[in-house]
PDB file of N, CA, C and O in Angstrom, chain B, residues numbered from 101:
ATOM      1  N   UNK B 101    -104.636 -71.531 153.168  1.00  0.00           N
ATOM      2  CA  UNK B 101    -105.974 -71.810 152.734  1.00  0.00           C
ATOM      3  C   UNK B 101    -106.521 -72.994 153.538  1.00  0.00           C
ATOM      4  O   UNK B 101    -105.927 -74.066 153.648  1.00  0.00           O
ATOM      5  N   UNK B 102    -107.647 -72.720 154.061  1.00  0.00           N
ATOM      6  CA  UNK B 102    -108.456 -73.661 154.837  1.00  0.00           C
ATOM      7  C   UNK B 102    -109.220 -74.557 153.776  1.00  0.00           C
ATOM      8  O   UNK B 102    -109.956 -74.233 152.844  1.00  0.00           O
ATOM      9  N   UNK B 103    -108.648 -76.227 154.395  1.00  0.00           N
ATOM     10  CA  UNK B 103    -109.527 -77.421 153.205  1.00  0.00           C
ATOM     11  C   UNK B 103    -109.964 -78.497 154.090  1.00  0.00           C
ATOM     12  O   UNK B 103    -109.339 -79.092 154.968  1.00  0.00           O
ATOM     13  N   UNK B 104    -111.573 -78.665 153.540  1.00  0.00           N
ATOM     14  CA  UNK B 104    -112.324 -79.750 154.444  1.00  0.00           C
ATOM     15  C   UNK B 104    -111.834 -81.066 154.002  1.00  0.00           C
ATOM     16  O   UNK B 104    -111.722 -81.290 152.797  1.00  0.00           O
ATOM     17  N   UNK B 105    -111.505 -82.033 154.963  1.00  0.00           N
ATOM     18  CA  UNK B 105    -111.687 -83.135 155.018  1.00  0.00           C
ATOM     19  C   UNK B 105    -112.772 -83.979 155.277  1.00  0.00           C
ATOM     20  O   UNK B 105    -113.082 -83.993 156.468  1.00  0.00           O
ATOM     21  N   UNK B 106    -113.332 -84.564 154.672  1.00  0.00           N
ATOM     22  CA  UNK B 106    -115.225 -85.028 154.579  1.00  0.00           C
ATOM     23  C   UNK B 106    -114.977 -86.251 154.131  1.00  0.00           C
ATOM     24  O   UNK B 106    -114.182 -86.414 153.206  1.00  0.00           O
ATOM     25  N   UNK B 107    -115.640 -87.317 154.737  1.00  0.00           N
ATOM     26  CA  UNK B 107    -115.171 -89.269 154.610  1.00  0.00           C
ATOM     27  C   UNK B 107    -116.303 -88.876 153.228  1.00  0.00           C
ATOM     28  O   UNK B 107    -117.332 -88.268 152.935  1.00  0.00           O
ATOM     29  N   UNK B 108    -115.029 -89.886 152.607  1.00  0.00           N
ATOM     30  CA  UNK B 108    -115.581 -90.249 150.858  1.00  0.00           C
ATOM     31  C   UNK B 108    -116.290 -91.397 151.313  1.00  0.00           C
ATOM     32  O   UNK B 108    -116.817 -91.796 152.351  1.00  0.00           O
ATOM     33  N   UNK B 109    -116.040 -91.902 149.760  1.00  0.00           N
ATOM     34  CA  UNK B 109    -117.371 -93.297 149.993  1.00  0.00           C
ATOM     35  C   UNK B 109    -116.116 -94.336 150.454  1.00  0.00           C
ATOM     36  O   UNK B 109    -115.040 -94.152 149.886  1.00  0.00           O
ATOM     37  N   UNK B 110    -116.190 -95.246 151.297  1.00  0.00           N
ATOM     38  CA  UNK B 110    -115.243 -96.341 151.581  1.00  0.00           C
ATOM     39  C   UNK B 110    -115.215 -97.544 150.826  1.00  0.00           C
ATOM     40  O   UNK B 110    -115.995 -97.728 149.893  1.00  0.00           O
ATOM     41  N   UNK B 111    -114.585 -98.155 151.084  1.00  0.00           N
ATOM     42  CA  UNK B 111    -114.308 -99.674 150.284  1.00  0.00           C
ATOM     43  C   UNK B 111    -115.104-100.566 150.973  1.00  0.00           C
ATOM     44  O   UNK B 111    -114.604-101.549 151.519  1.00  0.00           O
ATOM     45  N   UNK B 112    -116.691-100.255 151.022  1.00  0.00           N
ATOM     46  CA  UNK B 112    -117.761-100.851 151.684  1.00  0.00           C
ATOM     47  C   UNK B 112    -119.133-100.711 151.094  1.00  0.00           C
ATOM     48  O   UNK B 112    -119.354 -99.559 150.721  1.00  0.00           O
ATOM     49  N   UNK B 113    -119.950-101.411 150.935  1.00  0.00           N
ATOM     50  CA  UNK B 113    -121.435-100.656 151.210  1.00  0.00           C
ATOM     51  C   UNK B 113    -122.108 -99.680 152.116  1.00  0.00           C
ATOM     52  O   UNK B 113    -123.017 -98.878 151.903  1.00  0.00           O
ATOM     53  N   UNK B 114    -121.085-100.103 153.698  1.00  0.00           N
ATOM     54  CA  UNK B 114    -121.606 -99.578 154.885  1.00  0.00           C
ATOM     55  C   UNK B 114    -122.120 -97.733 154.251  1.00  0.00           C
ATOM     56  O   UNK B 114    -121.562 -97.095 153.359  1.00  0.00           O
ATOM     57  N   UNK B 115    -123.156 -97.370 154.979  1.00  0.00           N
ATOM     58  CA  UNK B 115    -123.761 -95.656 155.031  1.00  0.00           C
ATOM     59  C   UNK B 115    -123.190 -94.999 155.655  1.00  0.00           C
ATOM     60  O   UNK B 115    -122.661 -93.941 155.313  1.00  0.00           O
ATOM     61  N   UNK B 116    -123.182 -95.796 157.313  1.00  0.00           N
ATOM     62  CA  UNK B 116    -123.161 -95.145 158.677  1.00  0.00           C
ATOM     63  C   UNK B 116    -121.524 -95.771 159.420  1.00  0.00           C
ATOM     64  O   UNK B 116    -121.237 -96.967 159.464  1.00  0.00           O
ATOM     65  N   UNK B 117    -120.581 -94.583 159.971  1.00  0.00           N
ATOM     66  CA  UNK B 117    -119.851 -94.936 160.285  1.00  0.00           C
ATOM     67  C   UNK B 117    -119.606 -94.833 162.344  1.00  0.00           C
ATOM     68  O   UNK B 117    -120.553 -94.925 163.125  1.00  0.00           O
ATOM     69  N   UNK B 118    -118.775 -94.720 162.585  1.00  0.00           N
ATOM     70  CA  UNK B 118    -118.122 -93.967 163.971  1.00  0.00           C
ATOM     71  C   UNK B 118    -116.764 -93.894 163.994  1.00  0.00           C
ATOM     72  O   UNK B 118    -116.046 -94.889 163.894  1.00  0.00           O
ATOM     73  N   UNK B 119    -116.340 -92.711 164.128  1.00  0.00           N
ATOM     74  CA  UNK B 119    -115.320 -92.025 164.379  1.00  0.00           C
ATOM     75  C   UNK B 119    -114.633 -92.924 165.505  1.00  0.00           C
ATOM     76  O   UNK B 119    -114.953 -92.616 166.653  1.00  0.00           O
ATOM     77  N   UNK B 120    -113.838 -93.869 165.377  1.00  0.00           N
ATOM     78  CA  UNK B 120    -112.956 -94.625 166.875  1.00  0.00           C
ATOM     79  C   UNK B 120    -111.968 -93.487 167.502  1.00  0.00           C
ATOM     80  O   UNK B 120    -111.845 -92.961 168.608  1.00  0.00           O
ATOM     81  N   UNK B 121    -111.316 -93.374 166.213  1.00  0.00           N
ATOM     82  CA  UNK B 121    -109.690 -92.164 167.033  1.00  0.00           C
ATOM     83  C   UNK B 121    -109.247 -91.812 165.872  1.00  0.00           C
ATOM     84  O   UNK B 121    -109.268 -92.399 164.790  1.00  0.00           O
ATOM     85  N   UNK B 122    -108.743 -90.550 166.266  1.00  0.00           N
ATOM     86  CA  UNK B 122    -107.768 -89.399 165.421  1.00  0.00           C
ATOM     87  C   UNK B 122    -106.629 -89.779 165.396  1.00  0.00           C
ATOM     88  O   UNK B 122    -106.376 -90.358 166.452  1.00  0.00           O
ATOM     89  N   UNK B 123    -105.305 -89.740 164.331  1.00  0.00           N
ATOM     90  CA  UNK B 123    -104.086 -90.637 164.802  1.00  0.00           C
ATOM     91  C   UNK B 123    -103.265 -89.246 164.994  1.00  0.00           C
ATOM     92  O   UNK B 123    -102.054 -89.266 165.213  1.00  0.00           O
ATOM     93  N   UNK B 124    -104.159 -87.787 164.879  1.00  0.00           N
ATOM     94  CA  UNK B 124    -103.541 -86.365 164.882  1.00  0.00           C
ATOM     95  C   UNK B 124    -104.273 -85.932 165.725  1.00  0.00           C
ATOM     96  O   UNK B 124    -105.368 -86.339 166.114  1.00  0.00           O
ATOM     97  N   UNK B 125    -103.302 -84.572 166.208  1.00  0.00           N
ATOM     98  CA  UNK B 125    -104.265 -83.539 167.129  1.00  0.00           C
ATOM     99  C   UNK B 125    -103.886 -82.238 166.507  1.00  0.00           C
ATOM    100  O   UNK B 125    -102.772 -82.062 166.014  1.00  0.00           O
ATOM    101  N   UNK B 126    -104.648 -81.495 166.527  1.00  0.00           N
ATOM    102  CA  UNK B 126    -104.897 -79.818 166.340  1.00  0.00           C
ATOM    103  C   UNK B 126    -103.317 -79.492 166.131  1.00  0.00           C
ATOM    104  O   UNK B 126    -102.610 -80.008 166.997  1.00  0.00           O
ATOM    105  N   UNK B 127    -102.683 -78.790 165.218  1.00  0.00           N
ATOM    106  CA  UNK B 127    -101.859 -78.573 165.317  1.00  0.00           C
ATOM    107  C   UNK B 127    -100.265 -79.451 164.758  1.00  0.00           C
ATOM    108  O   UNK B 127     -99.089 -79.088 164.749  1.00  0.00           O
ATOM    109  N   UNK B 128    -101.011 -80.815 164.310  1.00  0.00           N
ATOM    110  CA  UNK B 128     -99.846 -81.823 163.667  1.00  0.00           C
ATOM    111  C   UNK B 128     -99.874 -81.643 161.836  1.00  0.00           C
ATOM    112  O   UNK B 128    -100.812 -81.200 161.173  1.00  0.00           O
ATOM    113  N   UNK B 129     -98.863 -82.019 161.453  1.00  0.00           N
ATOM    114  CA  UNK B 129     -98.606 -81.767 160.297  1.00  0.00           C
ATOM    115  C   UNK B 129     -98.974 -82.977 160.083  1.00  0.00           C
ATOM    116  O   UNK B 129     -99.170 -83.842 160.935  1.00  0.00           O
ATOM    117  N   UNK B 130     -99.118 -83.101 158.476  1.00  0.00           N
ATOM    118  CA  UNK B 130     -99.500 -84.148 157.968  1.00  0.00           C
ATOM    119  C   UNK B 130     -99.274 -84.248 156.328  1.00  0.00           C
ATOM    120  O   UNK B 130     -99.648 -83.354 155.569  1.00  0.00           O
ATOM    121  N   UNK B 131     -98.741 -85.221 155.972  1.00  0.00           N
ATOM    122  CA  UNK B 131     -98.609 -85.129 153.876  1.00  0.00           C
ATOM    123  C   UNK B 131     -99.389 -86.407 153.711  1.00  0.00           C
ATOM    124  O   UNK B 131     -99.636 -87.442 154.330  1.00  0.00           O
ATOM    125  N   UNK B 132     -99.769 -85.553 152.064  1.00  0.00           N
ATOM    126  CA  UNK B 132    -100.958 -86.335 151.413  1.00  0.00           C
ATOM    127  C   UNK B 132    -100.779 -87.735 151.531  1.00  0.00           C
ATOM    128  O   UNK B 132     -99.665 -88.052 151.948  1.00  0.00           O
ATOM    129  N   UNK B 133    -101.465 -88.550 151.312  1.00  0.00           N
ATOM    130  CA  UNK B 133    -101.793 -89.939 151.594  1.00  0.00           C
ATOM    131  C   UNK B 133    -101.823 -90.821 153.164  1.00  0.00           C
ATOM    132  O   UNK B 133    -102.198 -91.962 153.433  1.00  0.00           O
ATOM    133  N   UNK B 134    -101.193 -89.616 154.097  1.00  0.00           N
ATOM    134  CA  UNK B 134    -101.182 -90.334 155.428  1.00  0.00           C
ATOM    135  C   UNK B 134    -102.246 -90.524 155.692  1.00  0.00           C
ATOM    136  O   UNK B 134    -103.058 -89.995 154.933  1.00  0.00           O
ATOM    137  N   UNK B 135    -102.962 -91.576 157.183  1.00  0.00           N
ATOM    138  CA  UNK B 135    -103.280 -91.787 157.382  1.00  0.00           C
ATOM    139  C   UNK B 135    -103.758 -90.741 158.730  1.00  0.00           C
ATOM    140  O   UNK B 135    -102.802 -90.239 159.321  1.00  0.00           O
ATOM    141  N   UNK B 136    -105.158 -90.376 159.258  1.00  0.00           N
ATOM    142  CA  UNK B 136    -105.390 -89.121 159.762  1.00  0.00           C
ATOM    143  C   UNK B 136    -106.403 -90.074 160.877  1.00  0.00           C
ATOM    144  O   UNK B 136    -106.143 -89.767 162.040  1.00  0.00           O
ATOM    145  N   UNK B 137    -107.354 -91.018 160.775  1.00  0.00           N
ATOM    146  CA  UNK B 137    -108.227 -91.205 161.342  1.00  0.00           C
ATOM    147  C   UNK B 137    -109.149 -92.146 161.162  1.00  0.00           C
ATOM    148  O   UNK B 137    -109.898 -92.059 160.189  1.00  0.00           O
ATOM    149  N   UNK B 138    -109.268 -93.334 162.170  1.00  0.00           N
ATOM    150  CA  UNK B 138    -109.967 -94.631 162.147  1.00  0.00           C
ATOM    151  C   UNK B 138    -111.318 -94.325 162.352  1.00  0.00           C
ATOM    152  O   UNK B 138    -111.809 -93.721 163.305  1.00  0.00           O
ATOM    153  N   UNK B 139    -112.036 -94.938 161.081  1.00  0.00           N
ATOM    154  CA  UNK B 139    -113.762 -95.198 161.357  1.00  0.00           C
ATOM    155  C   UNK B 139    -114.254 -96.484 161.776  1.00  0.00           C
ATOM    156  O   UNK B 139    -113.364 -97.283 162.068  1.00  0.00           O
ATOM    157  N   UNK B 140    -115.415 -96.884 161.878  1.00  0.00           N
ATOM    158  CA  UNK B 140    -115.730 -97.958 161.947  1.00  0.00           C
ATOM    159  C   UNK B 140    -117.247 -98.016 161.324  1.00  0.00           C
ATOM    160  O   UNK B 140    -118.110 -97.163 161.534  1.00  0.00           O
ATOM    161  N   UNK B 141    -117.372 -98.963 160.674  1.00  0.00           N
ATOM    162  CA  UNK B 141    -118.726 -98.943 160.055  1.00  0.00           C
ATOM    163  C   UNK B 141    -119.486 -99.426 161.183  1.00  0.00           C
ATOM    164  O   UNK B 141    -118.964-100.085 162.082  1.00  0.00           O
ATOM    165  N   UNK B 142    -120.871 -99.069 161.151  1.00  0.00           N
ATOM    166  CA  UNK B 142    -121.672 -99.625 161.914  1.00  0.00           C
ATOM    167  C   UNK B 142    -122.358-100.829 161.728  1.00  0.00           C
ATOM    168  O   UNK B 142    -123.098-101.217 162.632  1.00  0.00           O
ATOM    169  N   UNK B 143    -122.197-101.669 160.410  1.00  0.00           N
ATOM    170  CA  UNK B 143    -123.069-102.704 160.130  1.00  0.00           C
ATOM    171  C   UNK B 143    -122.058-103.163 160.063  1.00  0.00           C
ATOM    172  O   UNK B 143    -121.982-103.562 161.225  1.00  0.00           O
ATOM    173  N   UNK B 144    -121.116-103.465 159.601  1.00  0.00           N
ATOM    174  CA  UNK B 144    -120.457-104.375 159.318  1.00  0.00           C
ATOM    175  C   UNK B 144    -119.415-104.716 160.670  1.00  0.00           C
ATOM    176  O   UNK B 144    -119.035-105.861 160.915  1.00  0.00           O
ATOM    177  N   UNK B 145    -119.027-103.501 161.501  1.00  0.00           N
ATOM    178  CA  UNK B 145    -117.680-103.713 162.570  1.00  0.00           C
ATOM    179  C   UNK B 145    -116.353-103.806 162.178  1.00  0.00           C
ATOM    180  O   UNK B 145    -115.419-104.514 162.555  1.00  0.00           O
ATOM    181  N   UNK B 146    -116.483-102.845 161.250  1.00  0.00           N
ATOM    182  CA  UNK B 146    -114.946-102.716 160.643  1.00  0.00           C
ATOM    183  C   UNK B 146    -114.444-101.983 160.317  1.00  0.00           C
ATOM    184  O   UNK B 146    -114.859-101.261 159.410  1.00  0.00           O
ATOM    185  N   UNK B 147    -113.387-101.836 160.867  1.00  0.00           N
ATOM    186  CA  UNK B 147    -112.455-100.887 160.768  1.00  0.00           C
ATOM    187  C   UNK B 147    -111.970-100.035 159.606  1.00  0.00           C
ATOM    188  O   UNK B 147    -112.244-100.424 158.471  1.00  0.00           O
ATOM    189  N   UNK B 148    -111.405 -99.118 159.741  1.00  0.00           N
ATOM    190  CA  UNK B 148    -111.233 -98.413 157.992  1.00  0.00           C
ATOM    191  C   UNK B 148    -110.149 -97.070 158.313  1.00  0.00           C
ATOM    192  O   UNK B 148    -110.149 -96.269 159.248  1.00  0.00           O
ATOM    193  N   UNK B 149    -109.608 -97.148 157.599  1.00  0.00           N
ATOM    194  CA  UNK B 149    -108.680 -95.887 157.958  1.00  0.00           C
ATOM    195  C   UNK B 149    -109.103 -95.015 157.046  1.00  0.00           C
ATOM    196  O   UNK B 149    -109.734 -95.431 156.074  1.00  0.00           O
ATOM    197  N   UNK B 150    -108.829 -93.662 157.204  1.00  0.00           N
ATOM    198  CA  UNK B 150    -108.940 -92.435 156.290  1.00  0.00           C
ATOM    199  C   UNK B 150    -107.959 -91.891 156.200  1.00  0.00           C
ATOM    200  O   UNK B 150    -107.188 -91.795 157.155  1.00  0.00           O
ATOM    201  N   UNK B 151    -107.624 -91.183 154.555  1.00  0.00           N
ATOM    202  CA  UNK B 151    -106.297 -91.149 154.559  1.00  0.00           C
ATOM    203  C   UNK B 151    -106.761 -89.355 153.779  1.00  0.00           C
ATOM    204  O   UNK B 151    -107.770 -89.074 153.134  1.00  0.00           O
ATOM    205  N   UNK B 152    -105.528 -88.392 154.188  1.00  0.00           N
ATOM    206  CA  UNK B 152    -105.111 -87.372 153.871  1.00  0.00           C
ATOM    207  C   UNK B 152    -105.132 -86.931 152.481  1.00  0.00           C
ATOM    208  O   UNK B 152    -104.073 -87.158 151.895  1.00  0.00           O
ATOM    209  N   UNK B 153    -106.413 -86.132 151.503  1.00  0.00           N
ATOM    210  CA  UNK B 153    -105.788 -85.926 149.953  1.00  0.00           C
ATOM    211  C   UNK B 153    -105.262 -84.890 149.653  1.00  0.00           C
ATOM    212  O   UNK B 153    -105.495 -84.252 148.626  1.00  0.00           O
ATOM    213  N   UNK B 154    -104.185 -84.490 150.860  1.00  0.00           N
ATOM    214  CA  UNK B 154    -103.499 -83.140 150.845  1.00  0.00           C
ATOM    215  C   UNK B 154    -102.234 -83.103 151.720  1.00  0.00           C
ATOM    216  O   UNK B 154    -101.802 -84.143 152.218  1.00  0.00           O
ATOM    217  N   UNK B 155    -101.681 -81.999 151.898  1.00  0.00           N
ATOM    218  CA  UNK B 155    -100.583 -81.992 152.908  1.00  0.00           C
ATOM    219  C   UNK B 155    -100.652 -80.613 153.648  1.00  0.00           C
ATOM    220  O   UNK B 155    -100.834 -79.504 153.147  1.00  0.00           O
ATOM    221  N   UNK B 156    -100.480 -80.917 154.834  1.00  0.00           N
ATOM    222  CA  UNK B 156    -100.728 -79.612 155.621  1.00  0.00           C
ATOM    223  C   UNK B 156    -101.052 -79.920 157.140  1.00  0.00           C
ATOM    224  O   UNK B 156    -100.681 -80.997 157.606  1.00  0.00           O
ATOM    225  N   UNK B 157    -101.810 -78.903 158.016  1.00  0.00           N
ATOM    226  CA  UNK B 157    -101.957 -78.782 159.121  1.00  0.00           C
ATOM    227  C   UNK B 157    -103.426 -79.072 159.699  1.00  0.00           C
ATOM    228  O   UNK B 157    -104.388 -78.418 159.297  1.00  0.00           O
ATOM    229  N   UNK B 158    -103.559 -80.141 160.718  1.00  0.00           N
ATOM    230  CA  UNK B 158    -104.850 -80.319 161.236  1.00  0.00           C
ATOM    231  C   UNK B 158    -105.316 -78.977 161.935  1.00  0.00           C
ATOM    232  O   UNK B 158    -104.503 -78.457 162.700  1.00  0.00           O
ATOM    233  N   UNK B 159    -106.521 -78.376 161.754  1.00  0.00           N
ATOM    234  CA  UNK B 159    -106.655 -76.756 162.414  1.00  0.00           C
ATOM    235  C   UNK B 159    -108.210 -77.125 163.680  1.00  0.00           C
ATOM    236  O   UNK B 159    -108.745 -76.869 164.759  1.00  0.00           O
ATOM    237  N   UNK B 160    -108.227 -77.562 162.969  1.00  0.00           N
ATOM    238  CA  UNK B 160    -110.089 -78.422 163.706  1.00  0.00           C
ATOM    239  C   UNK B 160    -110.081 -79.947 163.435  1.00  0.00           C
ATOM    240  O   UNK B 160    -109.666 -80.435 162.384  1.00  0.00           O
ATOM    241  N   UNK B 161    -110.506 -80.558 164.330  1.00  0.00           N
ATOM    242  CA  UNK B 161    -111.425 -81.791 164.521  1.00  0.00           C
ATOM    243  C   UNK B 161    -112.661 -81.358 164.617  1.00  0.00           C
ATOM    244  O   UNK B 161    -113.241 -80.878 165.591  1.00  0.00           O
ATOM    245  N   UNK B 162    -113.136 -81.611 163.245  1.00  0.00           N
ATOM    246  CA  UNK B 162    -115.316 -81.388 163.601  1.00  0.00           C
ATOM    247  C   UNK B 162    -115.924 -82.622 164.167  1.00  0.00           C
ATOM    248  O   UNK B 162    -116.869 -82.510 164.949  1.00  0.00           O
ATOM    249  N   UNK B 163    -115.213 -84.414 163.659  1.00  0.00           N
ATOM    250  CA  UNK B 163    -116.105 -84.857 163.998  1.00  0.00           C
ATOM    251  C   UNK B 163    -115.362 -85.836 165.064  1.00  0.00           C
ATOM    252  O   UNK B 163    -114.702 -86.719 164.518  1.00  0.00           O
ATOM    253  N   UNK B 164    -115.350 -85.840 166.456  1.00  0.00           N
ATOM    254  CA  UNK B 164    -114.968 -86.546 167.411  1.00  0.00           C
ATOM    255  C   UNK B 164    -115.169 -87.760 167.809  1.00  0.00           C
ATOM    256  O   UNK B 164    -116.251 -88.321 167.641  1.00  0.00           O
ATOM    257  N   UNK B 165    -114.171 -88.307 168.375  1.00  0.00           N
ATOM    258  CA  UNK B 165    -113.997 -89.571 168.644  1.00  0.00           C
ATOM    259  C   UNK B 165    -115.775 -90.079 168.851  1.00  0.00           C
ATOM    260  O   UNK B 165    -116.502 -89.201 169.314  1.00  0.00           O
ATOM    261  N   UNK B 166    -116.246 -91.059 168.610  1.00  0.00           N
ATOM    262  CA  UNK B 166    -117.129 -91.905 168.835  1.00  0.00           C
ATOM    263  C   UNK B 166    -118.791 -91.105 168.214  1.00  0.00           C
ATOM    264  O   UNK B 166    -119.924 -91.513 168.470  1.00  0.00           O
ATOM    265  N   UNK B 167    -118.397 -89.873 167.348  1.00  0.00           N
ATOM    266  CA  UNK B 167    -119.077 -89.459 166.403  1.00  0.00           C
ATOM    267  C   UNK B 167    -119.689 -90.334 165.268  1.00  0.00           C
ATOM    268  O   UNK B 167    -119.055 -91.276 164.793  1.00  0.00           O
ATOM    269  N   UNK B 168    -120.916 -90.004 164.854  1.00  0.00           N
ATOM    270  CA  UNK B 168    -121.587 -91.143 163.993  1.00  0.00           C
ATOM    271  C   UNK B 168    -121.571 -90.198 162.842  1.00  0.00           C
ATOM    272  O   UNK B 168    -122.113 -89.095 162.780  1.00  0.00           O
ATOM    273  N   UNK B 169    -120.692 -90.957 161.728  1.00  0.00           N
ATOM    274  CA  UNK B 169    -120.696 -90.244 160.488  1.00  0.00           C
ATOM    275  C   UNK B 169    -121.166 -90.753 159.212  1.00  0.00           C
ATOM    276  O   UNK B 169    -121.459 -91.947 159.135  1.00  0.00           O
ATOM    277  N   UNK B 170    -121.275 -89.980 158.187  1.00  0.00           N
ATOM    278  CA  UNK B 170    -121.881 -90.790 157.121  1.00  0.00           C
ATOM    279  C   UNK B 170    -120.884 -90.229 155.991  1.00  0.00           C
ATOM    280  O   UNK B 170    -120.027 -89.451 156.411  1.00  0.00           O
ATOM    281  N   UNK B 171    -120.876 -90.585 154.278  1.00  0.00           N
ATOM    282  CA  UNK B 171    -120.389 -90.283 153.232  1.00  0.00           C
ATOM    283  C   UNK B 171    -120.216 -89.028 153.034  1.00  0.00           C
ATOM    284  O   UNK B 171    -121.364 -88.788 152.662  1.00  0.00           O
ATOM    285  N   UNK B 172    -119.574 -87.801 152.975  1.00  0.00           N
ATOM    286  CA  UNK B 172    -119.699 -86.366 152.822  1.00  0.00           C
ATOM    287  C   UNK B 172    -119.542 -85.725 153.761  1.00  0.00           C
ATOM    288  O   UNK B 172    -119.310 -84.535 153.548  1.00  0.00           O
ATOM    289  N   UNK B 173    -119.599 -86.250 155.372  1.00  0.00           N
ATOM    290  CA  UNK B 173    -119.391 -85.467 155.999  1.00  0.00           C
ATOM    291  C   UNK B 173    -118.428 -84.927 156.550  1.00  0.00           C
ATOM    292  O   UNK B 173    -117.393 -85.493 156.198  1.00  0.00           O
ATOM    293  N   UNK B 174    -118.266 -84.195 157.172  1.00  0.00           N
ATOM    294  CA  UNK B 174    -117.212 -83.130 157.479  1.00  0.00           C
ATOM    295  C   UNK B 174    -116.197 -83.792 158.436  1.00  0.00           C
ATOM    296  O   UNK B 174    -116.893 -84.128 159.394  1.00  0.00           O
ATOM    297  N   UNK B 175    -115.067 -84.116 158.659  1.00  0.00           N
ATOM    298  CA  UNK B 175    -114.664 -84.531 159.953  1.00  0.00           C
ATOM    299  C   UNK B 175    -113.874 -83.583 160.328  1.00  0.00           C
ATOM    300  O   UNK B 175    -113.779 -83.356 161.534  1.00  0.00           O
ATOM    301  N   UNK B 176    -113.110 -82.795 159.365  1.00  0.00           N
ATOM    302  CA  UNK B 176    -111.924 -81.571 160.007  1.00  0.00           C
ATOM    303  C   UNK B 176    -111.598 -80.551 159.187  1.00  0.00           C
ATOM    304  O   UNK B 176    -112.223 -80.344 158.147  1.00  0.00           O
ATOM    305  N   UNK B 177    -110.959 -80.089 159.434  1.00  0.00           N
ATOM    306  CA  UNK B 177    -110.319 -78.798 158.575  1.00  0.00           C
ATOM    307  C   UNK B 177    -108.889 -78.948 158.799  1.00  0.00           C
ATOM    308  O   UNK B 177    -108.398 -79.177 159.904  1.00  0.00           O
ATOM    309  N   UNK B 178    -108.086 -78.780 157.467  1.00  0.00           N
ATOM    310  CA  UNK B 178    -106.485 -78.126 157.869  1.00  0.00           C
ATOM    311  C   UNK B 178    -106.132 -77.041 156.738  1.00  0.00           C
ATOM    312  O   UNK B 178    -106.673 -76.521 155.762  1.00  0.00           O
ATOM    313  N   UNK B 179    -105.418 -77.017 157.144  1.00  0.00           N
ATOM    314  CA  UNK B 179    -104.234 -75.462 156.711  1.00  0.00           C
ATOM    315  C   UNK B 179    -103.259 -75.893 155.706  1.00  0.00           C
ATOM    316  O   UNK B 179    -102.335 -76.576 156.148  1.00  0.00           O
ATOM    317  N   UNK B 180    -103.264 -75.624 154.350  1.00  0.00           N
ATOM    318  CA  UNK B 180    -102.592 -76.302 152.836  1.00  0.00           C
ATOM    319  C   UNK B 180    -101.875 -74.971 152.609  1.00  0.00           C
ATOM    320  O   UNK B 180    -102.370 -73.889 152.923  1.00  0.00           O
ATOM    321  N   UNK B 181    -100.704 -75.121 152.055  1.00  0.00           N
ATOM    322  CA  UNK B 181    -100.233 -74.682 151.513  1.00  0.00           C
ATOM    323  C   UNK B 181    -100.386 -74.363 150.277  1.00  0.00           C
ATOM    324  O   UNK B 181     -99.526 -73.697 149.700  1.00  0.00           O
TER     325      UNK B 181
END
């Protein structure tokens, strides 16, 4: 079963983020709570990790490195068991 990964709200006010780096590529496994992918807020300049609320397989990267993201949006898809 295919499940979106979409940045929740962070431990910020910040709206607007950017995608720095993926710590996965297409094809890596991953269990719930890891860590998948560094944002950065845009107002503030800070860093933030995003973490996994599942376990399974990265299948897509939607939103790429230096992508401007906001609350809800989509960044990937993986493959759950």
């Amino acid at each position: 079963m295919l499940r979106n990964l979409t940045l929740t709200s962070m431990e910020t006010d910040a709206t607007e983020f950017t995608v720095s780096y993926w710590k996965l590529d297409p094809g890596d496994s991953v269990a719930e709570g890891d860590e998948v992918l560094v944002v950065e807020s845009v107002d503030e300049k800070t860093a933030l990790t995003v973490t996994s609320p599942f376990s399974g397989t990265l299948v897509e990267v939607v939103a790429g490195e230096e992508t401007s993201v906001r609350p809800g949006d989509l960044l990937g898809r993986f493959e759950v068991k």
